[in-house]
N, C-alpha and C positions, 0 to 999 in steps of 0.2 A: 607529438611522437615521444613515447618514453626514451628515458637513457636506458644503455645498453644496460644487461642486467645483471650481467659478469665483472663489470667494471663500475665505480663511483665516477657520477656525471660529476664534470668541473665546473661551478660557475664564474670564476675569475680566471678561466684558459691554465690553469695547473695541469698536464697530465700527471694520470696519477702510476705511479711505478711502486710496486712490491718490493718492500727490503726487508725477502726472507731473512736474513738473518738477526734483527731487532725482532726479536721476541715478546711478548708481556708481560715474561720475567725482566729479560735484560731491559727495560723499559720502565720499570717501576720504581718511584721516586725520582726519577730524573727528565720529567716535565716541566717545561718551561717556555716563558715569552719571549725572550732575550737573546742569551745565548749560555745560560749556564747548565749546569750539570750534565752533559752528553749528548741531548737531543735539543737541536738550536730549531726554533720553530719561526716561522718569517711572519703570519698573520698575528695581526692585533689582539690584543685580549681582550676577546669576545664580549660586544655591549648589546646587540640583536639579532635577530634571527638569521641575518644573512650574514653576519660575520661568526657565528656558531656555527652554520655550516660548513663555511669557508675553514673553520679551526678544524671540524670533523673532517674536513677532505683532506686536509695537510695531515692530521693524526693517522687516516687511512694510509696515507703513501708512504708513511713509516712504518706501517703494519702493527701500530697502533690501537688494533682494534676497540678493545674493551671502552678507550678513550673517546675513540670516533664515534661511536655508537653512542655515549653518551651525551656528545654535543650536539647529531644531528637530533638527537630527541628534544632540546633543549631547544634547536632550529625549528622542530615541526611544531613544539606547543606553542612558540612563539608565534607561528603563522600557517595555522593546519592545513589553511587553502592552497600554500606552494606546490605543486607536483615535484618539482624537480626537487625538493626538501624529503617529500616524502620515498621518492625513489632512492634519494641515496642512503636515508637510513632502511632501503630496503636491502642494498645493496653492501651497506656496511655489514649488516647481519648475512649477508649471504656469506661474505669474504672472510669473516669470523668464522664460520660452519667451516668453510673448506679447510682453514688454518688448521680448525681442532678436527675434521677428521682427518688430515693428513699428519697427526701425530697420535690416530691411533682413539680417539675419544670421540666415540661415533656416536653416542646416545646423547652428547653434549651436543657436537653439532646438528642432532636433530631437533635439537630444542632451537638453536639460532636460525635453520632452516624455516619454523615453522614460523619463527616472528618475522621474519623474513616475508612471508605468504600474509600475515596476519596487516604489515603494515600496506603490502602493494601484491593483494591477490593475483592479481595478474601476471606475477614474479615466477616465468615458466622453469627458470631457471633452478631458482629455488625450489619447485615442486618433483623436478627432473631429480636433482641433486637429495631429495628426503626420498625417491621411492630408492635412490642406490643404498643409501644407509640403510632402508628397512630391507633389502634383499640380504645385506652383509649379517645382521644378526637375526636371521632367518626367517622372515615374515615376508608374503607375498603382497608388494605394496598395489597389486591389480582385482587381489579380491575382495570384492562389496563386503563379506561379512567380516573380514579383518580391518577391513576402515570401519566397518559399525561398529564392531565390538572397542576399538580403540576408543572411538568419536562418547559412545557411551561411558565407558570408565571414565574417558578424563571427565565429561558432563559431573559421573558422582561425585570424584572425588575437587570437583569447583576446579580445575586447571583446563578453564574455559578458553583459553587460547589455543591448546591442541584440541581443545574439543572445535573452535571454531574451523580450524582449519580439516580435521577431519571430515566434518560437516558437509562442508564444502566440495571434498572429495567424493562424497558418498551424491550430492546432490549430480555431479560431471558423471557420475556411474550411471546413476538411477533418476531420470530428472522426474518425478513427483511428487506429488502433494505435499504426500506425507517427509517426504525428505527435505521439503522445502519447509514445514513446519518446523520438526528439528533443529533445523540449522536457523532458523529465524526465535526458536525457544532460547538456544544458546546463547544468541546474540546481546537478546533482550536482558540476560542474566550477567552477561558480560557489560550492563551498563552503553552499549550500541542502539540506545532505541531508534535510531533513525531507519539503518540497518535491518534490525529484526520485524520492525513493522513494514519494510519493504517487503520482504522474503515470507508475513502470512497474508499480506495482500499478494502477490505470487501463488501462496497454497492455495487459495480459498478459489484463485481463479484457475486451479487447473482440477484433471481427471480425479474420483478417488475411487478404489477400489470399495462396493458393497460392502465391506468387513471394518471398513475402515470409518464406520462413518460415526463413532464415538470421539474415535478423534479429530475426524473435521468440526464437529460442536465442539469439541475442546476449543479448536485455533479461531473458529468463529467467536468464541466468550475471550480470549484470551487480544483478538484485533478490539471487540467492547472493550476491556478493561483499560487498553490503550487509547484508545480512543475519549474514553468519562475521562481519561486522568489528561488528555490532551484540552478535554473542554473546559474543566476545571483550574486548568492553565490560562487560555484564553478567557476566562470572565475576571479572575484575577488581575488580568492585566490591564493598570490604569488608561493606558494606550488605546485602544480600543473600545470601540461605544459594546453597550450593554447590552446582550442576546442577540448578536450578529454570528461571528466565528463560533462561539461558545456552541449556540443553540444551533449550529450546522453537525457540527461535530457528534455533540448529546447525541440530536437524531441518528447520525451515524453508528453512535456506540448502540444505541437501541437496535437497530435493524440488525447489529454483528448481533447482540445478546439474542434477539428472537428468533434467526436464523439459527445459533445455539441449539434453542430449546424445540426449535421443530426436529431438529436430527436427534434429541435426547432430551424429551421428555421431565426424567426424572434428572437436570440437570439444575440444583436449585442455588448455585450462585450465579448462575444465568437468569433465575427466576429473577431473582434478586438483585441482578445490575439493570434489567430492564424497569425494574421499579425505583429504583435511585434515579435514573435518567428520565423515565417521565415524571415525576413527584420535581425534580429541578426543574426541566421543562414548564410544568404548572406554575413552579414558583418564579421563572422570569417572565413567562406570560402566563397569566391565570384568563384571558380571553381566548386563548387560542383555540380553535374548535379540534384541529392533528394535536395537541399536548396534552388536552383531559382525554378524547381518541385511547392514544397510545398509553393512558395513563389506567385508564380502563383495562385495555388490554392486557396490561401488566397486572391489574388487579386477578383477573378472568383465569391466567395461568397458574395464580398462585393460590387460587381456589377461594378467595377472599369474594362473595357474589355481591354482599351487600356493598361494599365499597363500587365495585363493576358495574352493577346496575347505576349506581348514584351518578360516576362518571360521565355513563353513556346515555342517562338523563340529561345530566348538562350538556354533554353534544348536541341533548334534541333541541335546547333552549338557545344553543348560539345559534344553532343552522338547521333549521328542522327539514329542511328541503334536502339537506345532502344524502346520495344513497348511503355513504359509510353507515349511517342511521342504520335501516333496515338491515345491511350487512349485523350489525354491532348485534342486533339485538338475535337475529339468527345464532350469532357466534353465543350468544349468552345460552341460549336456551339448549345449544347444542353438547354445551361443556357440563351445565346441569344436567341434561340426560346421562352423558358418560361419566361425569366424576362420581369417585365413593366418595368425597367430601359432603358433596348438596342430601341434607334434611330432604323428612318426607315433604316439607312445608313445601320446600323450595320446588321441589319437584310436580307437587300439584298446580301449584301458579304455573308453574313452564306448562302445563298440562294444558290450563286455561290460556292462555297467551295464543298457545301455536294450533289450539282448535279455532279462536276468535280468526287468528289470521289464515285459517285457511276458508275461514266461511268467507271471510272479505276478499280474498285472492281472489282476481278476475280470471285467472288460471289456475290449472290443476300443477300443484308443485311437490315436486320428489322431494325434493329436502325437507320441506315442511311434514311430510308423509312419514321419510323418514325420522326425522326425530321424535314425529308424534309413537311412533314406534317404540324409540329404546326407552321413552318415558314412561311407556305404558309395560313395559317388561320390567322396570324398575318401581315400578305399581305392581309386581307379581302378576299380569293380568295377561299369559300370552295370546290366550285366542282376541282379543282388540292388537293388541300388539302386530300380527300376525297378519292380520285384515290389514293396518298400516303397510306392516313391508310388503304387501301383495300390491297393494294400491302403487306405494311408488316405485315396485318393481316394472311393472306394465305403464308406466310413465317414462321411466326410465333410470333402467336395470344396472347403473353405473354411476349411479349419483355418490356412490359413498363407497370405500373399498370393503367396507365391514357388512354390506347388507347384504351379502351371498353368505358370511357367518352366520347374520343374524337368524336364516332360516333354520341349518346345524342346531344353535342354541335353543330353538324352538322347536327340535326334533319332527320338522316337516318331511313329508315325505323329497325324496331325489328329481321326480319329477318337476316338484314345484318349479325348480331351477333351468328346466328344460323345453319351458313350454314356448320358446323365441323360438322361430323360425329359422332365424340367422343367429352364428355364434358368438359368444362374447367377444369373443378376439374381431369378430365382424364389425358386433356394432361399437365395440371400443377403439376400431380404426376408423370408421367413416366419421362418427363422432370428435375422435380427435385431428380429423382434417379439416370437422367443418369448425372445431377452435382458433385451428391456425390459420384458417383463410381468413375467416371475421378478424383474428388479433392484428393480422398483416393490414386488413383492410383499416382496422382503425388507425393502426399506426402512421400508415402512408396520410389518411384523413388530417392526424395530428401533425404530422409535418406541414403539410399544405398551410394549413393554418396558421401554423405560425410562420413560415417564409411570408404570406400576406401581408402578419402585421407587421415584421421585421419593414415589408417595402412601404408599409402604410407611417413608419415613424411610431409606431403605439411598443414601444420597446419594453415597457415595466410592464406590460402588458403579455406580451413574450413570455418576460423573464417569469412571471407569475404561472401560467399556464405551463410554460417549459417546465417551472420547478415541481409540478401536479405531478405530471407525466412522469418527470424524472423519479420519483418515491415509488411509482405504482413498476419501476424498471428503470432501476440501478445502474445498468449495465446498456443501456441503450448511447451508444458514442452520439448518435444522432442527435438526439438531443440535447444532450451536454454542448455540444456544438457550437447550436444553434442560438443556448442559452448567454455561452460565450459570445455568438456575434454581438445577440440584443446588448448585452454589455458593453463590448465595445464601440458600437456604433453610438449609444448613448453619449457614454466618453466623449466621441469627435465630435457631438448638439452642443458639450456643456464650454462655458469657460475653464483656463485655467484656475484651481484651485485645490481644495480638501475633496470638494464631489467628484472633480473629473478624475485623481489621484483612486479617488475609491472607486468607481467605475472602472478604471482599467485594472487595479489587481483582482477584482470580481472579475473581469474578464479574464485573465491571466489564470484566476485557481481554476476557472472551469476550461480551458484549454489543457493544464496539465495532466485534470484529471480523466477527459475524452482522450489525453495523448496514451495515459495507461490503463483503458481499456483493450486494449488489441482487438479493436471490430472489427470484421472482416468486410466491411461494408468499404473503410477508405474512408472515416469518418475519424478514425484515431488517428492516421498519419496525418488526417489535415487539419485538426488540432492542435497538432507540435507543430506542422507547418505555421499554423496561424499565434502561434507562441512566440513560434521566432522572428515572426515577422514585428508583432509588438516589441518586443526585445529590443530589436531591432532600431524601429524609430525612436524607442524611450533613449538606446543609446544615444542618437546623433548629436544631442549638443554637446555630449562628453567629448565626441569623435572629433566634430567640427572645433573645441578647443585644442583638442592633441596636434589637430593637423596646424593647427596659428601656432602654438608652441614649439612644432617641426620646425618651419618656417620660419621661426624668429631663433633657430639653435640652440636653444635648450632644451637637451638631449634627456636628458633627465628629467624633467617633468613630464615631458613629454611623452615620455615612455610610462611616469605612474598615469598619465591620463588614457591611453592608450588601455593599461589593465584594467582603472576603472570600467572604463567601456565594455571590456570584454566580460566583466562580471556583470554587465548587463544583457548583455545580447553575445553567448561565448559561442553563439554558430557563425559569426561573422568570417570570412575567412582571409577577408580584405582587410580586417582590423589585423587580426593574427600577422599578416604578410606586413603592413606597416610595424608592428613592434618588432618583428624581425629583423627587420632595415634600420630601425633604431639601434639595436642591441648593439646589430654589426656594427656600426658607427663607432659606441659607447665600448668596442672591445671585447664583450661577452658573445662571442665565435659560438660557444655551445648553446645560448639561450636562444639566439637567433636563429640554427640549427634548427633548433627545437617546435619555433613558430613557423618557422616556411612549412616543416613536414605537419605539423596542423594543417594549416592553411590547403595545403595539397589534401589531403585526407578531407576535409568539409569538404573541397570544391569536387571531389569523385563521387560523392553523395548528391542524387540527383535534387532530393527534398531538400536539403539542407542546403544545396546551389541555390536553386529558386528562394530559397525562405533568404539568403543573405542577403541578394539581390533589393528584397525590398519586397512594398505593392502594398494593396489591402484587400480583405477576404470580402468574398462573396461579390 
C-alpha cells in the first residue's frame, strides 16, 4: 500500500508537522547537522539512501521544501527500486506545489504538481491538485483537446516531463492506440525506454481507427528500431552465449519492421531495418533456413530481385522439402508482376516460371492464374492477360483484392464481373468461415500435439514445434504457454547447474510474455499464474534463510533477507506479512504498515492467492 499522498511517509516513525512559518527564504543559509545557524536538524549527515531520505523527511517537517526534494532525489538514485523513497519524493513535490500556490505562484506550482505525477503517477493527489491550478488560470483541465494541445507543445519545445504527464492524461480521456503511441513516443525521448516500449507494445495491441493506420506502421518500425537496438545489446554482452537473446529479439524487431511495411508500403526505413535484421541474422547463423528466409524477404521489399532470388535459392538448398519454398518463390513472382522496379527480363522469366508451374500443378490455381495475369498486362498483352483473370476468377473470384480492378484496367465489360450466381459478400463469407474452422481446427491439432509430447518427456521437441507455430502467430498465449511448460519441466529432468538456471529463465521469459498477451482464452492469466508460482520456489531458500535468521534475532538481516526474497517472487503475500512483523519488531510502525496492507491486497487477489501458495503447472 502507498503512503498517504498529502503527507510524507516516515520511515524512522517521525510524524511529519508543517512549520508554516519557515519559509525558503527564512531557511536559506541556515542548514545544518548540529545545531548551528537556526535550524538544528536531529538526522545524521547523510551517507546512503536511507539516511537521505530520512534528512529529506526531517527538511519536509520544517517546510523545507526545495531541500527535501533534493535529498529524496538523492534517496531514490541511490535505490530506485525503494517505493516508499519514491513516494515520498512524490510527496515532497506535491507539498512544495501547495506551498507555492498558496502564495499566489500557480504556474510554479504546476510545474511541482506535475513532477509530482511524473515520479509516482499514481499520485491522485497531485493530478486533482494540477486540474484546480489549470481551472484558476483559465483552462478547462477535462477537455481532451486542451490536454492535447498542451501534451503537444511541451513534446516541441523538449519539456518532456509535462509532455509526459499530459500524455498520460490524454491516454485516461481517450484510451487508444494511437494515444498510447504518443505517450510511449515521449517516453522514449525522455530517455524512459522501459516505459515507452511498454506503452507501443500496448498500442500495437489495441483498436486503430482506418485513418490511422500510417501511424500504427509508424509505432510498428518505431517497437523494430527498439527492439535491433535491444539485440545489439544482448550480443554484446559477454554474459551471454552467442545468438540466443540476441537472435530472439532480431527476429522480433523484423516482424515489428515487416508488420511496418505491410501498413505502408512506401515506408523505406522500415525497408531498411528489416534488412539490417536479417543480413545480422545471416551473419550469426549463416545455416539457418528462417535467417537467409527472412533475409530474402527483406531483399523482395526493397525491390533488390537478384539478391531475393539468390536467397530463396539457398532456402531451397538447406531444406528443399519446406512449403516456405513454394510460398517464397510465389511471393517472388508476384512482386515482379506488380513492381515498376523488375526489367522486361525479369518479367519474362516470371512469365516462364508461373506457366511451368501451372503445367505441373496437379490443381487448377487462382493465384498462379492470377499472376500469370498481371505479368502478362506488364507484357502489354491484355487479351492473354484477360483469359488469366477469367481463368482464376471462376476458380476463385477472391484470390486477390486487385482482380475485380484488374478487369476495370482491361476495360471488360460489367458483366464480366457478374456472372456468380451468389454474391461477393456471399462467397467472401462462406469462404472466410471455412478459413476459420480449418485454422481453429489446425490449432486445436497443434495443441494436442504438443500436450503428448510435453507427457511423452520429448520437451526440446515441444519447445521446437511450439516455437514454429509461435512465428506463424504471435499472439497466440496458448502456445507461449505451453512452450513455457516444456521449459520448465525440462529444468525439474536436469541437475543443478548453468543448464537447469537457463532452463528456467527461458521458462520464465516465455510465461511473461503469454502473461502480456491478454488472451481471452485464460491462457494469459495462467502464464503469470505459472510465473509466480516459479518465483515463487526460486525464492525458498532465501525465505527458509530469513526465517533461521528470524529465529536466531537478528532482526536485521533478517529483514534484508526477507526483501531479497520478495525481489524474487514479490506476489508472495506470506513473505510481505513476515517482513511486516519484522519491521514491527525493528521499530519501523510505518514500513510494517505498509507490508501487512500488501500482504492483504495479494491475498484478495484470487490468482495471485493460489499462485503464493505454491504447486506446479499442468
Amino acid at each position: 500500500m502507498l503512503f498517504s499522498r498529502n503527507k510524507l511517509a516516515l520511515a524512522v516513525s517521525v510524524t511529519l508537522v508543517l512549520a508554516a512559518a519557515v519559509t525558503q527564504a527564512d531557511a536559506k543559509g541556515r542548514r545544518g547537522g548540529g545545531g548551528g545557524g537556526g535550524v538544528f536538524l536531529t538526522t545524521p549527515t547523510p551517507t546512503n539512501p536511507l539516511e537521505h531520505n530520512n534528512r529529506g523527511v526531517e527538511l519536509g517537517s520544517k517546510g523545507l521544501w526545495p531541500d527535501a526534494i533534493r535529498e529524496h532525489e538523492l534517496a531514490v538514485q541511490g535505490d530506485p527500486y525503494r517505493v516508499d523513497f519514491r513516494t515520498n519524493l512524490s510527496a515532497a513535490h506535491l507539498e512544495y506545489g501547495n506551498y507555492l500556490r498558496a502564495r499566489g505562484r500557480t504556474y510554479d506550482a504546476m510545474v511541482q504538481f506535475r513532477q509530482a505525477m511524473i515520479v509516482d503517477p499514481a499520485n491522485a493527489k497531485a493530478d486533482q491538485e494540477l486540474d484546480n491550478c489549470m481551472k484558476k488560470v483559465g483552462k478547462d483541465p477535462f477537455d481532451f483537446a486542451t490536454r492535447k494541445r498542451l501534451a503537444e507543445d511541451a513534446d516541441v519545445s523538449q519539456q518532456y516531463d509535462t509532455a509526459i504527464v499530459e500524455w498520460r492524461k490524454c491516454v485516461k480521456m481517450r484510451d487508444t492506440g494511437l494515444m498510447h503511441f504518443e505517450l510511449g513516443k515521449v517516453l522514449l525521448k525522455a530517455g524512459k525506454d522501459v516505459d515507452g516500449y511498454r506503452e507501443l507494445r500496448k498500442a500495437v495491441s489495441m483498436e486503430w481507427a482506418t485513418d490511422e493506420k500510417l501511424e500504427l506502421a509508424a509505432c510498428h518500425r518505431q517497437l523494430g528500431d527498439l527492439l535491433k537496438e535491444y539485440a545489439y545489446k544482448a550480443k554484446e554482452d559477454p554474459n551471454k552465449p552467442r545468438g540466443t537473446t540476441g537472435m530472439k529479439r532480431l527476429y522480433n524487431a523484423f516482424i515489428e519492421y515487416r508488420r511496418a511495411v505491410l501498413l505502408n508500403p512506401a515506408d523505406a526505413t522500415a525497408v531498411r531495418g528489416m534488412l539490417e535484421c536479417a543480413r545480422e541474422g545471416v551473419a550469426i547463423k549463416p545455416n539457418s533456413f528462417d535467417n537467409h528466409l527472412c533475409l530474402g524477404a527483406a531483399y523482395l521489399l526493397s525491390g533488390d530481385f537478384q539478391h531475393a532470388r539468390q536467397e530463396f535459392e539457398t532456402c531451397f538448398k538447406i531444406a528443399p522439402t519446406r512449403p516456405e519454398v513454394d510460398q517464397a518463390r510465389i511471393a517472388y513472382h508476384q512482386y515482379v508482376a506488380r513492381s515498376p522496379l523488375a526489367d522486361d527480363a525479369l518479367v519474362a522469366a516470371s512469365v516462364d516460371k508461373i506457366r511451368a508451374a501451372i503445367d505441373q500443378s496437379p490443381t487448377e490455381n487462382a493465384r498462379l492464374y492470377y499472376i500469370l495475369g498481371r505479368l502478362r498486362e506488364r507484357q502489354a498483352d491484355p487479351e492473354k492477360a484477360k483469359k488469366c483473370y477469367d481463368k482464376a476468377w471462376s476458380i476463385n473470384p477472391h484470390i486477390d483484392p486487385d482482380l475485380a480492378q484488374a478487369f476495370g484496367r482491361l476495360g471488360a465489360p460489367k458483366e464480366t464481373l457478374a456472372t456468380k450466381p451468389r454474391t461477393q459478400e456471399e462467397l467472401a463469407k462462406e469462404m472466410e468461415d471455412k478459413k476459420k474452422a480449418m485454422a481453429e481446427l489446425e490449432k486445436q491439432k497443434g495443441y494436442s500435439e504438443l500436450d503428448n509430447l510435453v507427457e511423452a518427456g520429448k520437451f526440446d521437441e515441444v519447445i521446437a514445434k511450439g516455437t514454429e507455430q509461435y512465428k506463424s502467430n504471435p499472439k497466440d498465449a496458448t502456445i507461449v504457454l505451453k512452450i513455457g511448460v516444456a521449459h520448465e519441466r525440462k529444468a525439474a529432468s536436469l541437475p543443478d547447474g548453468e543448464e537447469k538456471d537457463k532452463e528456467i529463465n527461458e521458462a520464465k521469459a516465455w510465461y511473461r510474455l503469454g502473461a502480456g498477451l491478454q488472451d481471452k482464452t485464460g491462457a494469459s492469466a495462467q502464464a503469470e499464474q505459472f510465473l509466480a508460482q516459479l518465483d515463487s520456489s526460486r525464492a525458498q531458500p532465501k525465505i527458509k534463510e530469513a526465517d533461521e535468521l528470524l529465529a536466531k534475532g537478528d532482526l536485521v538481516s533478517a529483514a534484508s533477507a526477507y526483501r531479497d526474497a520478495l525481489i524474487m517472487a514479490p506476489r508472495r503475500s506470506d513473505v510481505h506479512r513476515k517482513l511486516g512483523e519484522v519491521l514491527d519488531k525493528m521499530g519501523d510502525k510505518e514500513g510494517a504498515r505498509k507490508e501487512r496492507e500488501e500482504a492483504e491486497r495479494l491475498d484478495r487477489s484470487p490468482a495471485k492467492k493460489e499462485a503464493s501458495e505454491g504447486g506446479k503447472p499442468l
